[in-house]
C-alpha positions in Angstrom: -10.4 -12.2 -3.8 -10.0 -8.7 -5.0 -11.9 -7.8 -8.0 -11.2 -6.2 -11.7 -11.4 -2.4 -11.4 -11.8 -0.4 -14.2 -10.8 3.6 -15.2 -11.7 5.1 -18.0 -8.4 3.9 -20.0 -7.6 0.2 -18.2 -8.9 -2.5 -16.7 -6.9 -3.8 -13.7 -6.5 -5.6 -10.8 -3.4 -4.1 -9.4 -3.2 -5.5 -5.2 -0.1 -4.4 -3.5 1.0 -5.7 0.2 3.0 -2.6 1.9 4.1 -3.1 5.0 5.6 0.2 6.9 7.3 0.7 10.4 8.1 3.4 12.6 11.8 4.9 12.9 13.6 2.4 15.6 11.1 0.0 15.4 9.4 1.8 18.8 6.0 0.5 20.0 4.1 3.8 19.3 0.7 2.7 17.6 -1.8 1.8 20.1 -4.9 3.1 21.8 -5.7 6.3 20.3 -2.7 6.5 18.2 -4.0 3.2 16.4 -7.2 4.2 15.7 -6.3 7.6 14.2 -3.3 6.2 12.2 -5.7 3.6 10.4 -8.4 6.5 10.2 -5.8 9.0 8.6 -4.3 6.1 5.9 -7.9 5.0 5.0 -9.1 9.0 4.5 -5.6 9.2 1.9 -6.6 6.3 0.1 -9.8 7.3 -0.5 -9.3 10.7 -2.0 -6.9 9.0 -4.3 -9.5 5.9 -5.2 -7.1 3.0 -3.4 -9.2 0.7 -1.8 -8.1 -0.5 1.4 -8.5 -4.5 1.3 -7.4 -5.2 4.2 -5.2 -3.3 7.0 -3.6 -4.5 10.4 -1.7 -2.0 12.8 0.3 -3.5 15.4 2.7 -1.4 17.9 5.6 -1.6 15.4 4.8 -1.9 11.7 1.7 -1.5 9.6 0.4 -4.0 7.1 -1.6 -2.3 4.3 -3.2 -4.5 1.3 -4.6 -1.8 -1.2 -5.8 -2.0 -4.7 -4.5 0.8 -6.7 -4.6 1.9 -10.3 -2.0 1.6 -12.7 -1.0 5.7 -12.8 -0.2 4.6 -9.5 3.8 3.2 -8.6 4.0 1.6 -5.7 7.1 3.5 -4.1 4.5 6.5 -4.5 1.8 5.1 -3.0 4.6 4.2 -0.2 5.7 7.3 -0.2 2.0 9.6 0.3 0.8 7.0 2.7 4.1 7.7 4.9 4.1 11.7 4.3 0.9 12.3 5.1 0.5 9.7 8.4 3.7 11.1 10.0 2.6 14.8 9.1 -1.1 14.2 10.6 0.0 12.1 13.9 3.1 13.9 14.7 0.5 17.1 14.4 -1.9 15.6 16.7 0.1 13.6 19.3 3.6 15.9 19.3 4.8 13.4 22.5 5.7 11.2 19.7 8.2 13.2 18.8 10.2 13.0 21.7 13.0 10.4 22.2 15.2 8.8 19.8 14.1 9.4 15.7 12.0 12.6 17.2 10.5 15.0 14.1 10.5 11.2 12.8 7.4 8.6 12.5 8.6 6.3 10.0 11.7 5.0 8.9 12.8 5.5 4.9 12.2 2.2 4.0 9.0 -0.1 3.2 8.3 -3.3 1.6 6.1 -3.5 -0.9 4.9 -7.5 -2.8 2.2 -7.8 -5.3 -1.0 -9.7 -6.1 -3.6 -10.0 -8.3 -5.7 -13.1 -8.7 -3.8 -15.4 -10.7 -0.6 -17.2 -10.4 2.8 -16.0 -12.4 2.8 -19.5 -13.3 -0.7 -19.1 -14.9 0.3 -15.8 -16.9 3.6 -17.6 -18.6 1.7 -20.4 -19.6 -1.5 -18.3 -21.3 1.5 -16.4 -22.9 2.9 -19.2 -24.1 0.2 -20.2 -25.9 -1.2 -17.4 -27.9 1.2 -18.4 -30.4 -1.0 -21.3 -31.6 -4.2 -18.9 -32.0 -1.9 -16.6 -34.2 -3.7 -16.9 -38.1 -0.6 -14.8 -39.8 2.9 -15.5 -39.4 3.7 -12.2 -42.2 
């Protein structure tokens, strides 16, 4: 499970499941495409201290689980991890800009869900009771 991460103003443990795929769901990552794809998303999320927890590329979509600091929102993280991918791969491999969606690698849309390492459930209930460790009521 991921771990508490610390800057120099938070603690956190901030784990967000993005999932990305390319404009008209085409088969385009495979082969050498794959393998640069996943090289050019883990190279952005290291100069910006996200660390890649896990990653799967298939032909059509890409599942990214990255832990990412707070300054962070997710549509941006989203939203860099798209711009700089499409820029990079449509750069190296320009045939994928032929067809339908050419100039076009992704479509404008993501989904993004979020974990950390305890339950919703678990955060209402220790909220809940803090009241009874209160010593003032002023």
């Amino acid at each position: 499970m991921p771990e508490e991460r610390t800057t120099r103003h938070s603690h956190y443990n901030l784990n967000y499941h993005l999932v990305f795929t390319p404009k008209y769901r085409r088969h385009a990552f495979f082969g050498e495409v794959r393998e640069r794809l996943m090289q050019v998303l883990r190279e952005t999320c290291l100069m910006r201290d996200w660390v890649v927890l896990g990653m799967e590329v298939m032909p059509d979509h890409v599942h990214l689980f990255l832990s990412v600091p707070p300054k962070w929102a997710p549509s941006d993280v989203a939203k860099i991890l798209k711009g700089v991918s499409a820029r990079r791969i449509l750069q190296e491999f320009p045939k994928l800009r032929r067809g339908r969606g050419g100039g076009h690698l992704w479509t404008p849309s993501f989904y993004v869900g979020s974990a950390g390492n305890i339950s919703a459930q678990a955060i209402q209930r220790y909220i809940e009771s803090q009241r009874k460790y209160q010593d003032d009521d002023a």
